[in-house]
N, C-alpha and C positions, 0 to 999 in steps of 0.2 A: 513692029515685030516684038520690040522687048515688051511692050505695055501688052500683048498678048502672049505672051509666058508667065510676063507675072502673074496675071485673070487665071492663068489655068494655076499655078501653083497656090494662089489665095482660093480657088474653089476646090483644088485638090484637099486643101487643109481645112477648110468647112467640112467636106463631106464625112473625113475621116474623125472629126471631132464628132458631129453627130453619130455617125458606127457607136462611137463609146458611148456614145451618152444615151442609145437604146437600150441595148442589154437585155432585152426579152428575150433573148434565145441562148443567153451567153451565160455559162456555165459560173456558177457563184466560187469565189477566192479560196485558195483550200484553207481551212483553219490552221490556224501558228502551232506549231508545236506546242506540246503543255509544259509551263515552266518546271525544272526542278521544284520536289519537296520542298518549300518552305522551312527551315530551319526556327524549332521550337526549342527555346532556352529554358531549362528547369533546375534549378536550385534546392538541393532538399541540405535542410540544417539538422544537426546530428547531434554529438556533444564530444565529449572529450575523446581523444585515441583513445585510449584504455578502456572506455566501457564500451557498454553493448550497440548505442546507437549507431557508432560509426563505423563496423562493419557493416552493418542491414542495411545502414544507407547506401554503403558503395555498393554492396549486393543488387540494391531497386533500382541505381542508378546504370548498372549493367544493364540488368532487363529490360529499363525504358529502351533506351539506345539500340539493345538488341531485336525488341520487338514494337515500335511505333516509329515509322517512318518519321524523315527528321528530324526525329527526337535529337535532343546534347545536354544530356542529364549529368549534374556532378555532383558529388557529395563533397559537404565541408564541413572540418572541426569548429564547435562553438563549445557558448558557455552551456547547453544545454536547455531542458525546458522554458523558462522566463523566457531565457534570452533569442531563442526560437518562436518562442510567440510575435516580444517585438520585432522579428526580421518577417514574419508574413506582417505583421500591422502596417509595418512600413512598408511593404512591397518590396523587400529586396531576396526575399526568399518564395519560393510557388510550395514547397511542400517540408512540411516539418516531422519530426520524432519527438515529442513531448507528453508527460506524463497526466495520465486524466484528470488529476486533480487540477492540474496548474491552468489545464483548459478550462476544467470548471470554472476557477474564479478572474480566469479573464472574458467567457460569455457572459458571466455574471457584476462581473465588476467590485469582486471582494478581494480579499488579504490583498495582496500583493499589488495586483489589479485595482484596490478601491478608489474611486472614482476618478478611474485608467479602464473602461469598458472596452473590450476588443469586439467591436460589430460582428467584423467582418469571418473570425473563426469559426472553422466549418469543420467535423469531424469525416477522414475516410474510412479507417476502421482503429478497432481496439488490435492489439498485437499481442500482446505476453503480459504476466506477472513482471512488474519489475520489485523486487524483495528488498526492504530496508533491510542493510546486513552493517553490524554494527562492529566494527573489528577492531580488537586491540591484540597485543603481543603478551603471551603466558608470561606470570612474574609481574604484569604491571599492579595487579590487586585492583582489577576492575571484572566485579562477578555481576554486578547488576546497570542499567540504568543510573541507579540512585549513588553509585560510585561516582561516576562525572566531574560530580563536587571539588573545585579545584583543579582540575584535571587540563590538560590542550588537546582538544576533540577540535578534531576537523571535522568542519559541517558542511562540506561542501563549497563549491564554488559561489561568490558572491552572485545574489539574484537568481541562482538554481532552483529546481524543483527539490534535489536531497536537502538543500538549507531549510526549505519549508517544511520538511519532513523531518529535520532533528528540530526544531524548535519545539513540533507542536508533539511528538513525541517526549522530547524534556518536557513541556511545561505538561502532562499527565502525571508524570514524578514530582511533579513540584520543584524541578530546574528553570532558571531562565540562562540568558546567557553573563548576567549580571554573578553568575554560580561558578562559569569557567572561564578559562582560556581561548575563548573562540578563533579559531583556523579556519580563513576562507579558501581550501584549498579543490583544486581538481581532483580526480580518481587516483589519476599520475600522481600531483603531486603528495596527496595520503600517501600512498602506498612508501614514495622515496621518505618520505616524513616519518611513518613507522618504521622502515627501515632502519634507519639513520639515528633514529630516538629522539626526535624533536618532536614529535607529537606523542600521545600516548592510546589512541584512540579516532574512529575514525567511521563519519557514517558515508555510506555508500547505499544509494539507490540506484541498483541495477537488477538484473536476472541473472541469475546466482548459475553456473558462475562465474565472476567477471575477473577478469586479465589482469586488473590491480588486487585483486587479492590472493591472484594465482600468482602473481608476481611477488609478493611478501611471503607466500608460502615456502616457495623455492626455497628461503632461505632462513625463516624463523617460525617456532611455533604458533602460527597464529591461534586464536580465538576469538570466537563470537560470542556479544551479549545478547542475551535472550531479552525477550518482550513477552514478561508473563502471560496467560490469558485477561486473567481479571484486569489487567490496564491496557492490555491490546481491546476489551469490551469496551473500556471506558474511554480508550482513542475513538473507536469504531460510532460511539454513542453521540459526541461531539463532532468528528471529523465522518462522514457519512461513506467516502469514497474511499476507507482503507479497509480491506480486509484481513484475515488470519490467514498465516503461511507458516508454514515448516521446511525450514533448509536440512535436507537428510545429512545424515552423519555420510560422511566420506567425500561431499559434495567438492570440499577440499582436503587433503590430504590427513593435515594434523587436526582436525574435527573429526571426531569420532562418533559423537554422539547426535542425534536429530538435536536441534535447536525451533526452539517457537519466535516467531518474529511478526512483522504485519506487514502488507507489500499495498502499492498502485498499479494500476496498468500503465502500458506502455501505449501509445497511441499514434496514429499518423494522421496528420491535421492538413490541413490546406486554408485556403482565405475562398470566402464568399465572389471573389472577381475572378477566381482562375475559369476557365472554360467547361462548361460543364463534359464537354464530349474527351474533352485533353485528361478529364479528370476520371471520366470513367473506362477509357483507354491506359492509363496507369491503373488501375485497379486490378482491372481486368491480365493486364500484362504480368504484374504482381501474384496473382491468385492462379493463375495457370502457369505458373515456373516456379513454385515454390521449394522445389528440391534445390535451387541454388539460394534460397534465404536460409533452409536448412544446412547448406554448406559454408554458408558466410559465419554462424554462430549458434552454439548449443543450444540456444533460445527460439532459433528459427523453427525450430518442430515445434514450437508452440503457435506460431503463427498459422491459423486456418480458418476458414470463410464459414465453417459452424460458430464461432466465437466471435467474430469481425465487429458484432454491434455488442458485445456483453462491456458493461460499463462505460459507455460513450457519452451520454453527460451532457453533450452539445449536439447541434443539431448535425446533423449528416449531409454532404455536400449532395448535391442531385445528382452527379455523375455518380458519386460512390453510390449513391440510392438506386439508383437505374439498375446497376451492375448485382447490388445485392436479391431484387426484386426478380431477377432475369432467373428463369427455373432452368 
């Protein structure tokens, strides 16, 4: 009797293991649910608080977040241009703020970059005028360029894009730094510097107008040194990527009068490995909210997808290129 219980429970268990293992009539597994969003980390380098990059960054870094699923976009303070190239070279940054120029000679592999080639920089678009604005405080007895002579001029943050921009503007005057007091300072620290009177002078590349100058205005008369034409020609004749600009009089308070100056653009970069679709989803995000780039800084009304390729210099990421191509 028990050896036929067992026969029936061992054929019971055959028959029901082949059941399963037909399946020609039996209805296919429902698909798993689809995972959460994927969580996409992006890093855009900026430059100092005080100037212009580091609003617009937190600005874009809103937008992604707000409109590209999974996005976790953040904006950080750096040393600016240079220093934003090497953080895409290295990989630890996905999208940068850096001035055309400086892009230029790290596609290329001159000044700064000389045989320090950045492969992998990829332009998204041009942004703004960013304006060499060259400030000193009334009473210092600096009317020209060619005053400097002796002088402690901040040029900028060491490895910056404005230190590449007071060098090669000095040396048209026939200054090197061998001539002054060289100050490797931030916008910040200028501004506290002329303040304070430990510096006497001070160049700033930004889009005018920026926060460290309105911040010294508050409280002294400031003034800007002009950049004649005939040596802003003979910058422009040498240096290819700098154009003529004019800072209207009133732009800050104790400026009265237009001043002539030479500017670069402002750019947004990225590296050759970011994703092309990631890349032209921020573009795209970018360029359809631009009223809140306009609200992050006076500059942002400069920012517009008629101008996005004017002075770009380097090649265009295929996301950004897709997007601009798109009627």
């Amino acid at each position: 009797m028990k050896k036929s219980f067992a026969l029936l429970v061992v054929c019971m268990l055959v028959i029901g293991l082949l059941a399963g293992c037909g399946g020609g009539d039996k209805k296919p597994a429902a698909p798993a649910a689809p995972a959460a969003d994927k969580k996409v980390f992006v890093n855009i380098a900026t430059g100092g608080t005080a100037g212009v990059y580091y609003p617009l960054g937190g600005a874009m870094a809103e937008i992604f977040n707000k409109n590209i699923p999974g996005m976790n976009a953040s904006a950080q303070s750096t040393g600016a241009s240079v220093a934003n190239i090497n953080l895409i070279k290295d990989g630890k940054v996905e999208v940068a703020l850096v001035q055309n120029d400086i892009a230029y000679y790290a596609a290329n592999g001159t000044e700064m970059f000389k045989d320090k080639k950045v492969e992998a920089i990829q332009g998204i678009a041009s942004l703004y005028n960013e304006t060499i604005q060259i400030v000193t405080i009334e009473g210092k007895g600096i009317k020209t360029v060619a005053d400097l002579k002796g002088k402690r001029v901040a040029v900028g943050a060491l490895g910056s894009g404005t230190e590449a921009n007071a060098r090669q503007i000095m040396e048209i005057f026939g200054i090197t730094y061998a001539d002054i007091k060289p100050q490797y300072l931030s916008f910040g620290e200028a501004a506290n510097g002329l303040k304070d009177g430990n510096i006497d002078v001070a160049f700033v590349t930004a889009g005018a107008p920026t926060a460290a100058i309105q911040d010294i205005a508050a409280q002294h008369k400031v003034a800007l040194v002009s950049v004649p034409a005939d040596k802003a020609e003979a910058l422009i004749k040498k240096y290819p990527f700098y154009a003529k600009q004019t800072i209207k009089g009133k732009t800050y308070p104790t400026v009265t009068e237009d001043v002539q100056t030479v500017a670069v653009k402002a750019m947004l970069v990225t590296s050759s490995k970011v994703d092309a679709d990631l890349v032209y989803k921020m573009t795209k995000a970018m360029y359809t909210n631009l009223d809140r780039i306009k609200s992050a800084h006076a500059q942002g009304a400069n920012v517009q997808k008629a101008t996005a390729l004017e002075g770009m210099g380097i090649k265009v990421h295929a996301g950004a290129d897709k997007f601009f191509k798109e009627k």
